[in-house]
ROTI-20639 format. One record per residue: residue number from 1; residue in three letters; x, y, z of N, C-alpha, C in turn. Coordinates in nm, 2 decimals, padded with zeros to 4 digits. Atoms other than C-alpha are relative to their C-alpha. Last residue first. Example, Ala and Ser with C-alpha at 12.3 -4.5 7.8 and 13.67 -1.06 7.14 Angstrom:
SITE   num   residuo     n_xx     n_yy     n_zz    ca_xx    ca_yy    ca_zz     c_xx     c_yy     c_zz
SITE     2       SER   -00.09   -00.11    00.00    01.37   -00.11    00.71   -00.08    00.11    00.08
SITE     1       ALA    00.09   -00.12    00.00    01.23   -00.45    00.78    00.09    00.12    00.00
This chain:
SITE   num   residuo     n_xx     n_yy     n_zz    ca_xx    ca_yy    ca_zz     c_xx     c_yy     c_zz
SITE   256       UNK   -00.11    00.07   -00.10   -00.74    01.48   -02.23    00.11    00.00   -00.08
SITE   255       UNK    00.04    00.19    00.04   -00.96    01.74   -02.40    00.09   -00.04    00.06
SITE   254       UNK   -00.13    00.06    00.05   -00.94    02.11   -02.20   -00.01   -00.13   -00.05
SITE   253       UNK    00.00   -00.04    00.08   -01.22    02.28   -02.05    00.08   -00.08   -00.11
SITE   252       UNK    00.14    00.01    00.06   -01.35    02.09   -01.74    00.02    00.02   -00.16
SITE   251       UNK    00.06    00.14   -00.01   -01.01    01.99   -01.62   -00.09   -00.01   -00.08
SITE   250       UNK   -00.05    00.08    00.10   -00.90    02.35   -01.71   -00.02   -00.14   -00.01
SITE   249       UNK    00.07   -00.03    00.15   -01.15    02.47   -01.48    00.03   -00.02   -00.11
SITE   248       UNK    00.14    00.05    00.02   -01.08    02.27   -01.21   -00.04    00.06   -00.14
SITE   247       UNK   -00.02    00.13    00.03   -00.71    02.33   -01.24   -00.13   -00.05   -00.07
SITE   246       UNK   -00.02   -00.01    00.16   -00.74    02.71   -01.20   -00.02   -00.15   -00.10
SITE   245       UNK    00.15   -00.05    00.08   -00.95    02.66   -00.92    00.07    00.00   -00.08
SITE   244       UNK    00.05    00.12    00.01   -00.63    02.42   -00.78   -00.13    00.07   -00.08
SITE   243       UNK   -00.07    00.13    00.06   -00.36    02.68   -00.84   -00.15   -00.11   -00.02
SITE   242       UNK   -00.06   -00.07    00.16   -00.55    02.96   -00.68   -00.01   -00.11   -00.09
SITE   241       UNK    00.10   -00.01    00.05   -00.63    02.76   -00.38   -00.02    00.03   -00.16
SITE   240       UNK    00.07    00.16    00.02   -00.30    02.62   -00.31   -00.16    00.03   -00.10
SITE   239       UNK   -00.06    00.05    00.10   -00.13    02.97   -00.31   -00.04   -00.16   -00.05
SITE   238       UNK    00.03   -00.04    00.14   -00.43    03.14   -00.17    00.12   -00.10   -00.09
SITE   237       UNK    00.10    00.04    00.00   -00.38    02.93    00.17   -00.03    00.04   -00.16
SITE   236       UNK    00.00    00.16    00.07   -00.06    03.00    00.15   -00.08   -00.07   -00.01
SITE   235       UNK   -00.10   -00.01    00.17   -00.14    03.39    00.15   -00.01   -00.16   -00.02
SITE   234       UNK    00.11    00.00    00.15   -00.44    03.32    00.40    00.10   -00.01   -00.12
SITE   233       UNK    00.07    00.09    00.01   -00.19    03.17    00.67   -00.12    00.00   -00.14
SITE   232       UNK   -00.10    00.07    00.05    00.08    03.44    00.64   -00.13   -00.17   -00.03
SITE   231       UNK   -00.04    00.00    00.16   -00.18    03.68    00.71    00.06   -00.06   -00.08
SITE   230       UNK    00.12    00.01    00.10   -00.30    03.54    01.01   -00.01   -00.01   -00.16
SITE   229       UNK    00.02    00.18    00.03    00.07    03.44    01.15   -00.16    00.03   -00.11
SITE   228       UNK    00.07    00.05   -00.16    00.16    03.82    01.08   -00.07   -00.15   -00.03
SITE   227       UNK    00.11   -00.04   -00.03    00.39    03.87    00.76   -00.06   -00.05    00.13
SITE   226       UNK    00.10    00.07    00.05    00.76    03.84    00.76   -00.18    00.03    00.00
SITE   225       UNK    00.01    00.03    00.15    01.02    04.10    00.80   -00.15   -00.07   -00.09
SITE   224       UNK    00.05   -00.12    00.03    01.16    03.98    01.12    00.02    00.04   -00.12
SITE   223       UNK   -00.12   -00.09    00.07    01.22    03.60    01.14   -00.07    00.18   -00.01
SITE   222       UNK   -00.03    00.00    00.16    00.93    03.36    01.27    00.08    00.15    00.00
SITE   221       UNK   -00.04   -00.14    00.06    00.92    03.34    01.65    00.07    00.01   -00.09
SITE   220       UNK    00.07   -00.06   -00.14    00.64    03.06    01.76    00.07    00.11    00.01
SITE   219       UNK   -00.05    00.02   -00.13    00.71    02.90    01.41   -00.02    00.12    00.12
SITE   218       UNK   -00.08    00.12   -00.05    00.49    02.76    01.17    00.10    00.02    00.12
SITE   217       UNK    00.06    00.07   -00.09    00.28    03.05    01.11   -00.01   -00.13    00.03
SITE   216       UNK    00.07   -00.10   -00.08    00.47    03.34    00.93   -00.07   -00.10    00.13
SITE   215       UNK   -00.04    00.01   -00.11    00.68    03.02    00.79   -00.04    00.11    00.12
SITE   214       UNK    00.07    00.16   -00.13    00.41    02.93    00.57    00.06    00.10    00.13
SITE   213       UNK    00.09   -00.01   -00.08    00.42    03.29    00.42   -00.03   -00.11    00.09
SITE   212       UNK   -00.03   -00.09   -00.14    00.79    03.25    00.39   -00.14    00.01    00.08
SITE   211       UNK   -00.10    00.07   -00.12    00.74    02.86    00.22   -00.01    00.19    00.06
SITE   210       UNK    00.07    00.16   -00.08    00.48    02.95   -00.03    00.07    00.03    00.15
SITE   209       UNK   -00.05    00.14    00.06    00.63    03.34   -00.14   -00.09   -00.10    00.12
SITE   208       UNK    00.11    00.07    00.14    00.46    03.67   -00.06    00.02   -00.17   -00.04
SITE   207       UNK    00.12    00.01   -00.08    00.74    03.79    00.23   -00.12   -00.07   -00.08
SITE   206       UNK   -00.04    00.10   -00.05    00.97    03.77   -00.09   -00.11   -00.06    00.11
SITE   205       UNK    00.04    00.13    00.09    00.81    04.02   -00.25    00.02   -00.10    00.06
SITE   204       UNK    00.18   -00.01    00.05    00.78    04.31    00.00   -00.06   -00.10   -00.06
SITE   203       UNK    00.00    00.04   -00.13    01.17    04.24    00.15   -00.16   -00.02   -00.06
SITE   202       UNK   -00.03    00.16   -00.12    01.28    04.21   -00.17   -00.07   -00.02    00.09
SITE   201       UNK    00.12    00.11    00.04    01.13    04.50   -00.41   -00.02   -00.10    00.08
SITE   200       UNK    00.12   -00.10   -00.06    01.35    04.85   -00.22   -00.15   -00.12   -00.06
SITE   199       UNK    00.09    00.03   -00.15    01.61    04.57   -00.24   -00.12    00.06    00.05
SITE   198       UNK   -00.04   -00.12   -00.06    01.63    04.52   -00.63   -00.05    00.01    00.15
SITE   197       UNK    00.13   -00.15   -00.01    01.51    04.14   -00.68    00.11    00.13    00.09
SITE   196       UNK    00.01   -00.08    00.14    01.82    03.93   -00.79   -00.09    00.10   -00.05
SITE   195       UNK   -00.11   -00.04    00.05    01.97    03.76   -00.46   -00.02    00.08   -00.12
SITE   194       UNK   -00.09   -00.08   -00.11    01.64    03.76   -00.22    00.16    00.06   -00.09
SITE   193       UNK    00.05   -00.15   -00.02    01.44    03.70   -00.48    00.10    00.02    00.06
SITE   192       UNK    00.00   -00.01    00.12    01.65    03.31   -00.60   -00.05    00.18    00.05
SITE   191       UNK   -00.14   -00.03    00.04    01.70    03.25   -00.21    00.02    00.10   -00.16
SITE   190       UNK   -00.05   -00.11   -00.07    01.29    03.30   -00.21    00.15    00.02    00.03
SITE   189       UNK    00.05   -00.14    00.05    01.22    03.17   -00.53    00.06    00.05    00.13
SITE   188       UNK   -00.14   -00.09    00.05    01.43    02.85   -00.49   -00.03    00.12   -00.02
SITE   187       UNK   -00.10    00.03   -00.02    01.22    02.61   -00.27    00.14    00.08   -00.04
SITE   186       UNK    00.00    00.05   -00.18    00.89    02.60   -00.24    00.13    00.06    00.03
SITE   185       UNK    00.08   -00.09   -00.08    00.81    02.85   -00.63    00.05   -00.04    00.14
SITE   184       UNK   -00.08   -00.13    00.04    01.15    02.65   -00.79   -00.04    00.11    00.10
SITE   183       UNK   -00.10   -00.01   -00.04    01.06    02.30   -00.63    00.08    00.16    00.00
SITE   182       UNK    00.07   -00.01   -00.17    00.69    02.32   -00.73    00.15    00.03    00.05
SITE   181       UNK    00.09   -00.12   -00.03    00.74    02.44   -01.08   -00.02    00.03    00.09
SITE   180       UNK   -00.09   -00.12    00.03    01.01    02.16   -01.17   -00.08    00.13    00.07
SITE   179       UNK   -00.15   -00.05   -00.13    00.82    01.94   -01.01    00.07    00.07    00.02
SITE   178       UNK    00.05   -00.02   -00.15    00.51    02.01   -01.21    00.09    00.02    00.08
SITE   177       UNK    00.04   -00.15   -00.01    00.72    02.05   -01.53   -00.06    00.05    00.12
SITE   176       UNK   -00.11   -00.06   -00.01    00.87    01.70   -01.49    00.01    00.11    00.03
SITE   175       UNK   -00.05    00.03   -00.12    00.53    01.49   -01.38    00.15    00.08    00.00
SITE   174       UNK   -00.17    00.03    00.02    00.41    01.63   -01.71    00.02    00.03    00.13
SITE   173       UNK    00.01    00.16    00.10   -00.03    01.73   -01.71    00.16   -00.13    00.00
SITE   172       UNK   -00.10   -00.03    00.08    00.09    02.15   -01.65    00.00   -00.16   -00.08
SITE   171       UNK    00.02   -00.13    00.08   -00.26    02.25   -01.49    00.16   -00.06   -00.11
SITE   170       UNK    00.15    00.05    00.14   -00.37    01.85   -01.38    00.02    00.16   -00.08
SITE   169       UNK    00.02    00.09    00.01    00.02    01.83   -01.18   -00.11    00.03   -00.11
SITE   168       UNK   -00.08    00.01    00.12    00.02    02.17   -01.07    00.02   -00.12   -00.11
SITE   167       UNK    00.06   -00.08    00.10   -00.28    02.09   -00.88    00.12    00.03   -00.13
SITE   166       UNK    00.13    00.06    00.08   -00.16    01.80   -00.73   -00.06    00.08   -00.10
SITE   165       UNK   -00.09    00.12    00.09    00.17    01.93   -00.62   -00.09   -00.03   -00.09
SITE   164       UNK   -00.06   -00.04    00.13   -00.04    02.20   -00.48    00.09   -00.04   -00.10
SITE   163       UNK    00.08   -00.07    00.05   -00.22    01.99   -00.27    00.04    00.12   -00.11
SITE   162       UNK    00.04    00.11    00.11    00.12    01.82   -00.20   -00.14    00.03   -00.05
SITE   161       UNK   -00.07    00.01    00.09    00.21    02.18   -00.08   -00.02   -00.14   -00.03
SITE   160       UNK    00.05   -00.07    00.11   -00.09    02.19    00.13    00.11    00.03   -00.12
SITE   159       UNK    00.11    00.06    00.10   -00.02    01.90    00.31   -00.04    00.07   -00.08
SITE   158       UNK   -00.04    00.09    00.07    00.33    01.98    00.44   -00.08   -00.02   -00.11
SITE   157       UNK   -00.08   -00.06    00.09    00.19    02.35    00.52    00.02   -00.10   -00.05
SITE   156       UNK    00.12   -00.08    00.13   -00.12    02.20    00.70    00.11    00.06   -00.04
SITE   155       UNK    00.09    00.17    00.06    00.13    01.92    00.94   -00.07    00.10   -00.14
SITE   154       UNK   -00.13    00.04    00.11    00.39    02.24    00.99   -00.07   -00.11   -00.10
SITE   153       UNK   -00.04   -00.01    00.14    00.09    02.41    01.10    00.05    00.00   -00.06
SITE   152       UNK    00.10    00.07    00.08   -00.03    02.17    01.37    00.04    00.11   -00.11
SITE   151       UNK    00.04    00.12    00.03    00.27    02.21    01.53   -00.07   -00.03   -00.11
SITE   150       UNK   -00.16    00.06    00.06    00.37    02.54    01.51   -00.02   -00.10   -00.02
SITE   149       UNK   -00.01   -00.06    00.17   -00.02    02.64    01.62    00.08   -00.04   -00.06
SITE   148       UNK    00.08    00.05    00.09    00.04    02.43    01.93   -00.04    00.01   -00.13
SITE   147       UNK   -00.09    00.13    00.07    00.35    02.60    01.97   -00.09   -00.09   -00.03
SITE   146       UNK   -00.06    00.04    00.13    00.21    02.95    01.97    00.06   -00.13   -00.02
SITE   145       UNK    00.10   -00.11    00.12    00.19    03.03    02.35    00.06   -00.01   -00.15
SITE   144       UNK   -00.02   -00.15    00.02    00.29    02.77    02.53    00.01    00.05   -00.08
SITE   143       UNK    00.14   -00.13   -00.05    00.07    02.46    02.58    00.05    00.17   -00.01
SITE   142       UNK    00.08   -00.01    00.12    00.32    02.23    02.39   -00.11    00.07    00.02
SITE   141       UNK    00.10    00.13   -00.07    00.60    02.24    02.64   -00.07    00.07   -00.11
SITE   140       UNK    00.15   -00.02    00.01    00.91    02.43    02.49   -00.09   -00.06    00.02
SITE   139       UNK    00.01    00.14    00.11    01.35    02.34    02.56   -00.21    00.11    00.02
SITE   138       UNK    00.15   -00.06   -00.02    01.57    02.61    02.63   -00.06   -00.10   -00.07
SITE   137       UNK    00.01   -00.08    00.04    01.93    02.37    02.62   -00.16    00.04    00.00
SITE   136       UNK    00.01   -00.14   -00.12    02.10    02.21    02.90   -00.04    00.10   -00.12
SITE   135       UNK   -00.12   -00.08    00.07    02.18    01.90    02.64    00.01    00.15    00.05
SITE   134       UNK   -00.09    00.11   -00.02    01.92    01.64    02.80    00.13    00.14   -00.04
SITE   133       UNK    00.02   -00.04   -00.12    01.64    01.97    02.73    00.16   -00.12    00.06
SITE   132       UNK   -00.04   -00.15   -00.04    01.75    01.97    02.40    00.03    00.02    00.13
SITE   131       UNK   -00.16    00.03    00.07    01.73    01.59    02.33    00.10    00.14    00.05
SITE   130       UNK   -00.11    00.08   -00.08    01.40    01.59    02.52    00.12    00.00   -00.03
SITE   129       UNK   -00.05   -00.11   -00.11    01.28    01.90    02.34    00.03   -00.06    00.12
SITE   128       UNK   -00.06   -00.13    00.01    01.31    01.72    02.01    00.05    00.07    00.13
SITE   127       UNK   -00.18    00.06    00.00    01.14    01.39    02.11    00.13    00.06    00.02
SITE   126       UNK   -00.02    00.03   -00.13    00.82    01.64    02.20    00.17   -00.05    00.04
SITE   125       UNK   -00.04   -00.10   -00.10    00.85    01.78    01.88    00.05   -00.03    00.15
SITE   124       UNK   -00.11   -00.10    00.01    00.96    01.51    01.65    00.04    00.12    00.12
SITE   123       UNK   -00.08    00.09   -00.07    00.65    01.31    01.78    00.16    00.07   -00.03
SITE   122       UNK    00.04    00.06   -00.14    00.38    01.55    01.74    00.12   -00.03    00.06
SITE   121       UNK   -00.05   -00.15   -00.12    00.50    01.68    01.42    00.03   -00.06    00.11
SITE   120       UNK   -00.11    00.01    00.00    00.53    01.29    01.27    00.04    00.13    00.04
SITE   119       UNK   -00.03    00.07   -00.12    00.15    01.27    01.40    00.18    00.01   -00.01
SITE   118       UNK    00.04   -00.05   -00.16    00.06    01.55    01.19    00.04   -00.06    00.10
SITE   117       UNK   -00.11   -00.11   -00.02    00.25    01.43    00.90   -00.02    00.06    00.16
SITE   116       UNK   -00.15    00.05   -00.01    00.09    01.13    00.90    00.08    00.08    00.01
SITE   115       UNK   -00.05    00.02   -00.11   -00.24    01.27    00.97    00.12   -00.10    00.03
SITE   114       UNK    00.02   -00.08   -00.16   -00.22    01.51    00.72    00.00   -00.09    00.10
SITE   113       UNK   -00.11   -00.10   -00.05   -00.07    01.30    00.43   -00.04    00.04    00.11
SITE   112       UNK   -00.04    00.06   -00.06   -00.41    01.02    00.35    00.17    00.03    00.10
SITE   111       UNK    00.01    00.05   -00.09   -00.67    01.26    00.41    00.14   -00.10    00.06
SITE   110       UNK   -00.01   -00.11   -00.12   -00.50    01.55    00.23   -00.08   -00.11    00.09
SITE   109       UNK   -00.12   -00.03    00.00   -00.45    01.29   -00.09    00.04    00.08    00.14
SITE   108       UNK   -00.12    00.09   -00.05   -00.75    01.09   -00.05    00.13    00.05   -00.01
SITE   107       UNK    00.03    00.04   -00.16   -00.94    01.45   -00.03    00.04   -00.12    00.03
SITE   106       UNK    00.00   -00.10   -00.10   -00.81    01.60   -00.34   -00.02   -00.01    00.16
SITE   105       UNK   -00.19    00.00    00.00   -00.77    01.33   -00.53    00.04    00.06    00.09
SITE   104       UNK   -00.05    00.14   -00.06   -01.16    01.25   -00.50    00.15    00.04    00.04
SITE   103       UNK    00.02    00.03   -00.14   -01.21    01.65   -00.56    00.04   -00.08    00.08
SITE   102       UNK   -00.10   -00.08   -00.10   -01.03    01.63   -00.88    00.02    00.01    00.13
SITE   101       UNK   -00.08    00.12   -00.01   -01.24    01.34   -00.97    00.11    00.08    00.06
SITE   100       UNK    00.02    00.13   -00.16   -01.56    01.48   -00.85    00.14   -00.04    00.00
SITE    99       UNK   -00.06   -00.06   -00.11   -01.47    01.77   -01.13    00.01   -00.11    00.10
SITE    98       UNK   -00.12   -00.03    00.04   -01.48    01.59   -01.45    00.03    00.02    00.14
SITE    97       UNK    00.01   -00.17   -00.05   -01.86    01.59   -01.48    00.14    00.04   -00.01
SITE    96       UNK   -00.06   -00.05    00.15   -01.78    01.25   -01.77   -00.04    00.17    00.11
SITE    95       UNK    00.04   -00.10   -00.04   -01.70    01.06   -01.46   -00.02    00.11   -00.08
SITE    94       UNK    00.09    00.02   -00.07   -01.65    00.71   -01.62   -00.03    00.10    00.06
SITE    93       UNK    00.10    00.09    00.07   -01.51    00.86   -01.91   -00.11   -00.05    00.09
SITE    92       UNK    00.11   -00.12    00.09   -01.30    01.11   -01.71   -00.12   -00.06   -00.03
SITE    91       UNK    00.04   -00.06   -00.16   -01.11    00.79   -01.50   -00.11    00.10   -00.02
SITE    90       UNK    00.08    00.06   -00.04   -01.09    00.60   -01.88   -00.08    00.06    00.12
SITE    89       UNK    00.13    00.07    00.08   -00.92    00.84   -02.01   -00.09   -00.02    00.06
SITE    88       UNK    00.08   -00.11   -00.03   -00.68    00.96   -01.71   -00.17    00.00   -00.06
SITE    87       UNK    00.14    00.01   -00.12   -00.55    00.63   -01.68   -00.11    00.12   -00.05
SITE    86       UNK    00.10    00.03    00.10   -00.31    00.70   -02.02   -00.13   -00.01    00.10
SITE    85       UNK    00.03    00.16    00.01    00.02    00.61   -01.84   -00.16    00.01   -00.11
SITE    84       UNK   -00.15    00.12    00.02    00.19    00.94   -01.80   -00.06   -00.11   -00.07
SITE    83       UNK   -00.02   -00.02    00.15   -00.17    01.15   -01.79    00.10   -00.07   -00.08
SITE    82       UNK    00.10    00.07    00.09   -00.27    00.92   -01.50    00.02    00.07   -00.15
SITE    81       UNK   -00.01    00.12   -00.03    00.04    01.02   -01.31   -00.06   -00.08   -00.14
SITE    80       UNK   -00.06   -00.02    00.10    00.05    01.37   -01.36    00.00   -00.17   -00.08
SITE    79       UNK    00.03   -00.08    00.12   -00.23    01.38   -01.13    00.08   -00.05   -00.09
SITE    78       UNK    00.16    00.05    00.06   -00.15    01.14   -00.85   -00.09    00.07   -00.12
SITE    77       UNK    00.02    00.16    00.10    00.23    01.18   -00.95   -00.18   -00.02    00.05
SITE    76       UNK    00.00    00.00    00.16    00.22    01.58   -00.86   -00.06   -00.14   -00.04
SITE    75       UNK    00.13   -00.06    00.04    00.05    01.50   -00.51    00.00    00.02   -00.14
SITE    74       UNK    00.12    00.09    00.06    00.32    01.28   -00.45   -00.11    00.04   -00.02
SITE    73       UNK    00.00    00.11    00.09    00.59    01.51   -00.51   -00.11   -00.12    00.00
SITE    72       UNK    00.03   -00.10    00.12    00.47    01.79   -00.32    00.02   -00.10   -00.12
SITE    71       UNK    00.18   -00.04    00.04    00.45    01.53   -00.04   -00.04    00.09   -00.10
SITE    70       UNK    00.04    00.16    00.07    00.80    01.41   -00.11   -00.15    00.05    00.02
SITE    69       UNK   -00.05    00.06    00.16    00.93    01.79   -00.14   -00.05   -00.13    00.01
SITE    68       UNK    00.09   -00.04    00.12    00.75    01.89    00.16    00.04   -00.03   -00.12
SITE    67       UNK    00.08    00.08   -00.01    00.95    01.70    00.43   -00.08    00.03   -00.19
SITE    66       UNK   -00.05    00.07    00.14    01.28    01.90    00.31   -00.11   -00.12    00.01
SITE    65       UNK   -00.01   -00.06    00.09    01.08    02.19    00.51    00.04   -00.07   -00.11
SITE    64       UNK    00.15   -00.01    00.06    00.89    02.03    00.75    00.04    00.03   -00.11
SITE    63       UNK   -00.03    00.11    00.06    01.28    01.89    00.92   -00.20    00.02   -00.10
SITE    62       UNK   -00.06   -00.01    00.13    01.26    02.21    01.10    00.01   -00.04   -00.16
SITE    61       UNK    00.05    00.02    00.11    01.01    02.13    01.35    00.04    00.03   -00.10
SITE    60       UNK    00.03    00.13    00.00    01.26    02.06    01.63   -00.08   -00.01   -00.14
SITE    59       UNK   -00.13    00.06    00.05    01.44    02.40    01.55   -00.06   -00.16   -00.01
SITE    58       UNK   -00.09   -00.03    00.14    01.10    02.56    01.56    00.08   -00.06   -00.04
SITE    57       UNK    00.10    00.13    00.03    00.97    02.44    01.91    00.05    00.00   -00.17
SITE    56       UNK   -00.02    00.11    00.01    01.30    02.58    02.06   -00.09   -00.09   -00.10
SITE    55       UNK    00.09    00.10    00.06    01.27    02.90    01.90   -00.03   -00.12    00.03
SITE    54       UNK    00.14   -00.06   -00.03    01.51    03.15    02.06   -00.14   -00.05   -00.01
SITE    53       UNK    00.09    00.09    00.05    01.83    02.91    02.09   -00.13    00.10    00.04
SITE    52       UNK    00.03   -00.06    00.11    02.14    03.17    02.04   -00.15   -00.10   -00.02
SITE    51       UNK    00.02   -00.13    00.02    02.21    03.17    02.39   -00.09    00.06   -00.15
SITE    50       UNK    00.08    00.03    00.00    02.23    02.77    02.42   -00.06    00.18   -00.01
SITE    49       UNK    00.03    00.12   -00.07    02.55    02.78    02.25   -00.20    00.05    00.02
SITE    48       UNK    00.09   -00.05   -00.13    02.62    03.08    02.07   -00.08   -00.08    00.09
SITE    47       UNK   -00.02   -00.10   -00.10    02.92    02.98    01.92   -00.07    00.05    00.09
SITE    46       UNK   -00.05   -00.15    00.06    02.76    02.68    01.76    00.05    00.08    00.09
SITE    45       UNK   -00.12   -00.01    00.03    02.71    02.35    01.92    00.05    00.06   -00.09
SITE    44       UNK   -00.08   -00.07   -00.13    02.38    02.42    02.10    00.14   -00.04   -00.07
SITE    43       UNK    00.02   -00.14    00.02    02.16    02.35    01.73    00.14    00.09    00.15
SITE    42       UNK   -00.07   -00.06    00.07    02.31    01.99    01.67    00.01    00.16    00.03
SITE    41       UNK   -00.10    00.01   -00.04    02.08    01.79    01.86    00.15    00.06   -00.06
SITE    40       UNK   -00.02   -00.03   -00.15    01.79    01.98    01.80    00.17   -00.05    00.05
SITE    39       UNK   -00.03   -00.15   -00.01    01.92    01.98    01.42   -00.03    00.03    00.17
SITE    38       UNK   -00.08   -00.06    00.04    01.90    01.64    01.39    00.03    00.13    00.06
SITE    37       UNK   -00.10    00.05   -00.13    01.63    01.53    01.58    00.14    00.08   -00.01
SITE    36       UNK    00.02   -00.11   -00.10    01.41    01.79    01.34    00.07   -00.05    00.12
SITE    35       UNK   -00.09   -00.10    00.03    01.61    01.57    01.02   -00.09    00.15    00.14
SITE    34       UNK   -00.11    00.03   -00.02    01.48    01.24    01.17    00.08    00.13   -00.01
SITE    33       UNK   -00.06    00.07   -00.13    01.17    01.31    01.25    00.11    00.05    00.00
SITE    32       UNK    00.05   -00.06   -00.15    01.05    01.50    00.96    00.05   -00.02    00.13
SITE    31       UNK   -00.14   -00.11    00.05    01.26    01.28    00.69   -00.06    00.15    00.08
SITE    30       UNK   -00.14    00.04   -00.05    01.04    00.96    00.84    00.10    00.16   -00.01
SITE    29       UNK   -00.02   -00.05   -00.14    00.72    01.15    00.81    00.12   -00.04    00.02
SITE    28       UNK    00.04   -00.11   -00.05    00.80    01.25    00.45   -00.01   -00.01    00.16
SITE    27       UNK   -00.07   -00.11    00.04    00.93    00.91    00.35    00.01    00.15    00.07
SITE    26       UNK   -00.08    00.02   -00.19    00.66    00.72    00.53    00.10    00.12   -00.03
SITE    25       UNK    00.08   -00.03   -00.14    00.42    00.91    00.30    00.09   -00.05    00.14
SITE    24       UNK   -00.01   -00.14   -00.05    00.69    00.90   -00.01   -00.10    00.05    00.12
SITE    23       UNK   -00.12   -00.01    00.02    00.68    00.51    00.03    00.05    00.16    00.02
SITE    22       UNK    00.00    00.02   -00.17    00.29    00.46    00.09    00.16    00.06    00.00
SITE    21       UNK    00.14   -00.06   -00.04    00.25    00.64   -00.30    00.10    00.01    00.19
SITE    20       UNK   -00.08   -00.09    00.00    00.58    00.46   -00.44   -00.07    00.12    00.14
SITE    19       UNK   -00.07   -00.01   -00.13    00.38    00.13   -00.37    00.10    00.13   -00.01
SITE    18       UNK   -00.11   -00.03    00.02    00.11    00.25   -00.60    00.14   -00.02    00.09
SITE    17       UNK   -00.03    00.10    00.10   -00.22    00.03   -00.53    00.18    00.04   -00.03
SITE    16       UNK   -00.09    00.10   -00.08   -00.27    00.25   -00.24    00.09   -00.14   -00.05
SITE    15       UNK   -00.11   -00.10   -00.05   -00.32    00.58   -00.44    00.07   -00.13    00.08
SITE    14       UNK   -00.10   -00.08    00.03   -00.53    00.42   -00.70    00.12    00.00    00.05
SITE    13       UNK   -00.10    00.14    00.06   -00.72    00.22   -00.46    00.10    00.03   -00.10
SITE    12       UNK   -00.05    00.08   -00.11   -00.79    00.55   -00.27    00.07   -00.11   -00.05
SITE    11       UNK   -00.16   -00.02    00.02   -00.88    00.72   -00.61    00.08   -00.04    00.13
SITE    10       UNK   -00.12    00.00    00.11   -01.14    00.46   -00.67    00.11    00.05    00.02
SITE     9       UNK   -00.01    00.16    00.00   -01.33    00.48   -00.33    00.12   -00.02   -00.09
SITE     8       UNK   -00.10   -00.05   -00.09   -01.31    00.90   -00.36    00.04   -00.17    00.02
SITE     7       UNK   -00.09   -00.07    00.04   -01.51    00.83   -00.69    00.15    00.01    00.11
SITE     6       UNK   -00.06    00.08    00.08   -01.75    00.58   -00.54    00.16    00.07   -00.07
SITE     5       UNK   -00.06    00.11   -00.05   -01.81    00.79   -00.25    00.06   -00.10   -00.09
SITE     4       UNK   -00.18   -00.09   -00.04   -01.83    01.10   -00.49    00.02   -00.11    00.05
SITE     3       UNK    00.00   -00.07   -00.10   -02.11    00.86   -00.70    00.12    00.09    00.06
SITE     2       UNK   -00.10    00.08   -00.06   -02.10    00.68   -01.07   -00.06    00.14    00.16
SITE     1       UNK   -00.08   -00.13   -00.02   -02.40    00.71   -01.23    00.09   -00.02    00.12
C-alpha cells in the first residue's frame, strides 16, 4: 500500500522532472524582483513626485500581481498535466483512495512556490526601499506597522493562486479551460465588474474577487472600498478552498 510519504515522494519527482516546473518558479520570483524594482524606481516621476507615494512597501511589492500568473500556471499543468498525457491512470491506479494524490500536489506545489516567492518578497522589498530611499523618496523598514504582513502575504496570495491553479486544473481536467478560468476570475473580473456591474452592485461585488480580497491584506494602505485585512484574508482563503473541496470530490466521483 502505497503511503502519503510515498505519494508526496512521487509528485516531487513529477514536479522536478518537468523543466518547465523549475522555469515558472524562477520565473515568478524573477518577474517579482524585477517588476517591484521597476516601479520603485519609476513611482517619483509622476506629477506628484514623492507626495503621491503613500505605500512605499506596496509599490515594491507590486510585481505579486503579474507574479501569479506563472504560479497559477503551474499549479494548473500539475493537474491538467497528467490528464494531457494520460499519467493520471496509472497515478489513480496506484492510489486507488484518490485523495492522497491531490493532497501530494498540494503540498509539493505550496512547498515548492512559498519559499521562493517568500524570499523573492524579502528581497524586492528591502532592494525596493533602497532605490526609493537613493531617489529622496518615503521609503518603509519591515517592523512598521503592516509591512511584515505585506510581505509575507504577497508570498500566501502568489501561492494560493497556484493552489487554485491546481484545483481548477483536476475540476475542469484541460490545461486551456483552467487558464482561461484563472486569468478571467485573477485578472479580468474586477476591470471586467467594475465596467459592466450597475454601480449600486460594484463596489459590494468587486470587493469579493481573488486579487481585491488579496489586496485587503497585501498592502499596508489598500485603496478605500476594500474589505478589512481579516476579512479580505478569509474571502481568498475561501476562494482556494472552495475550488479545491470541490476537486476532491470530483476526483473521488468522476472516472478518469
Amino acid at each position: 500500500m502505497t503511503t502519503f510519504g510515498g505519494v508526496v515522494r512521487g509528485e516531487w519527482v513529477k514536479l522536478r522532472s518537468v523543466r518547465s516546473s523549475g522555469f515558472a518558479v524562477l520565473g515568478a520570483a524573477l518577474t517579482m524582483i524585477v517588476a517591484g524594482l521597476v516601479f520603485a524606481a519609476t513611482i517619483g516621476t509622476d506629477s506628484d513626485g514623492a507626495d503621491g507615494v503613500t505605500d512605499p512597501a506596496g509599490i515594491t511589492l507590486s510585481g505579486a500581481i503579474f507574479a501569479q500568473l506563472l504560479t497559477g500556471v503551474l499549479g494548473v499543468l500539475l493537474m491538467s498535466g497528467e490528464y494531457a498525457t494520460g499519467m493520471i491512470k496509472p497515478t489513480l491506479t496506484a492510489v486507488p483512495s484518490r485523495l492522497p494524490v491531490l493532497a501530494g500536489k498540494v503540498a509539493v506545489l505550496v512547498g515548492t512556490v512559498f519559499p521562493a516567492v517568500l524570499a523573492s518578497a524579502f528581497v524586492v522589498f528591502f532592494a525596493g526601499q533602497v532605490v526609493m530611499g537613493n531617489a529622496g523618496l518615503p521609503t518603509a523598514r519591515i517592523g512598521d506597522a503592516g509591512v511584515l504582513g505585506a510581505v509575507v502575504g504577497s508570498a500566501v496570495t502568489m501561492t494560493g493562486v497556484a493552489v487554485l491553479g491546481l484545483a481548477l486544473g483536476a475540476l475542469l481536467r484541460t490545461t486551456a479551460g483552467a487558464v482561461s478560468t484563472l486569468v478571467f476570475l485573477v485578472f479580468l473580473a474586477p476591470g471586467l465588474g467594475g465596467l459592466l456591474l450597475p454601480a449600486s452592485w460594484r463596489d459590494n461585488a468587486v470587493k469579493f474577487l481573488p486579487s481585491s480580497a488579496a489586496e485587503a491584506f497585501t498592502q499596508v494602505a489598500p485603496a478605500p472600498g476594500l474589505l478589512g485585512a481579516p476579512a479580505g484574508a478569509a474571502v481568498f482563503s475561501a476562494w482556494v478552498v472552495v475550488p479545491l473541496l470541490a476537486a476532491a470530490v470530483l476526483l473521488r466521483r468522476r472516472d478518469v
